[in-house]
C-alpha positions as CSV (number, residue, x, y, z in Angstrom):
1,X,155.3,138.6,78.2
2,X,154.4,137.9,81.7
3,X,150.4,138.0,82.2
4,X,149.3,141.2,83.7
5,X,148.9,141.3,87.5
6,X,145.7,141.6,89.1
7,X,145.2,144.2,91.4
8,X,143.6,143.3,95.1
9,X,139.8,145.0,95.3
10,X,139.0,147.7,97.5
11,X,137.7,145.9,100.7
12,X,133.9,145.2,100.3
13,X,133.2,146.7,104.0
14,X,135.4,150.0,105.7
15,X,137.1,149.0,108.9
16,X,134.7,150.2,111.2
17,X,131.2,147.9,109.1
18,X,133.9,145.2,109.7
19,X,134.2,146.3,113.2
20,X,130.5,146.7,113.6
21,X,129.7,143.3,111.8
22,X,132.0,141.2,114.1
23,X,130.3,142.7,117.4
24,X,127.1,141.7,115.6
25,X,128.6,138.1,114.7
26,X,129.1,138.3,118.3
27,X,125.8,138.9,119.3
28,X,125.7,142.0,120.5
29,X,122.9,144.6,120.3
30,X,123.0,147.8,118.6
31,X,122.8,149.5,121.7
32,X,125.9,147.0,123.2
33,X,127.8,147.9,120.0
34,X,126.8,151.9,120.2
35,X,128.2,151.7,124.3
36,X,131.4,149.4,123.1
37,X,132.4,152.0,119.8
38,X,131.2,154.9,121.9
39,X,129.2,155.7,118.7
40,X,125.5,156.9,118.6
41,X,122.8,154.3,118.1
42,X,121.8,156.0,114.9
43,X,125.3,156.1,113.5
44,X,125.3,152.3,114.5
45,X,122.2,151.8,112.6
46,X,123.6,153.5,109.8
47,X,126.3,151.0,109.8
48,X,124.0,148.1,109.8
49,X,122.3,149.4,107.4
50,X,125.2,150.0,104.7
51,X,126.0,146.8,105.5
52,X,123.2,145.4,104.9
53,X,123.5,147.3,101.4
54,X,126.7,146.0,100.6
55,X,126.3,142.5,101.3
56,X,122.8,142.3,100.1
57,X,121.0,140.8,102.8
58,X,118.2,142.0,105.2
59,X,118.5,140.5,108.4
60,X,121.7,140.3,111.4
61,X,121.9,136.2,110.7
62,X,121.9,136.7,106.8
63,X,125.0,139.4,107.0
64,X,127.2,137.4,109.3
65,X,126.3,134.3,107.3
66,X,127.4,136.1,104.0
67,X,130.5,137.8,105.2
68,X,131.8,134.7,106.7
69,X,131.5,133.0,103.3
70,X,133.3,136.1,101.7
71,X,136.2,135.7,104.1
72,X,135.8,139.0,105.7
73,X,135.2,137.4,109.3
């Protein structure tokens, strides 16, 4: 019997926290990011935040640090 096939997870991050977190691995500010999305500065907060969240970290460095060992940048 062949052994069961695993199923890829749901990405850890939606497309745009990836899109936010590789403008912040660029070094951009929120308010760069907020001009560059055309999003609010709240709703880019938000993003940060729930990023944040997911990766379990509480700092800019620490999230960039973690997603690039996940693979996701």
């Amino acid at each position: 019997q062949p052994p069961a096939t695993i199923q890829n997870p749901p990405p850890l991050l939606s497309d745009r926290e990836l899109e936010v977190l590789r403008l912040i691995a660029a070094g951009q500010s929120n308010e760069e990011i907020a001009q560059q999305l055309i999003i609010s500065l709240g709703t880019v907060k938000a993003h940060t935040s729930n990023i944040y969240r997911k990766l379990d970290v509480d700092s800019r460095r620490a999230a960039v640090a973690k997603a690039r060992g996940l693979g996701l940048l």
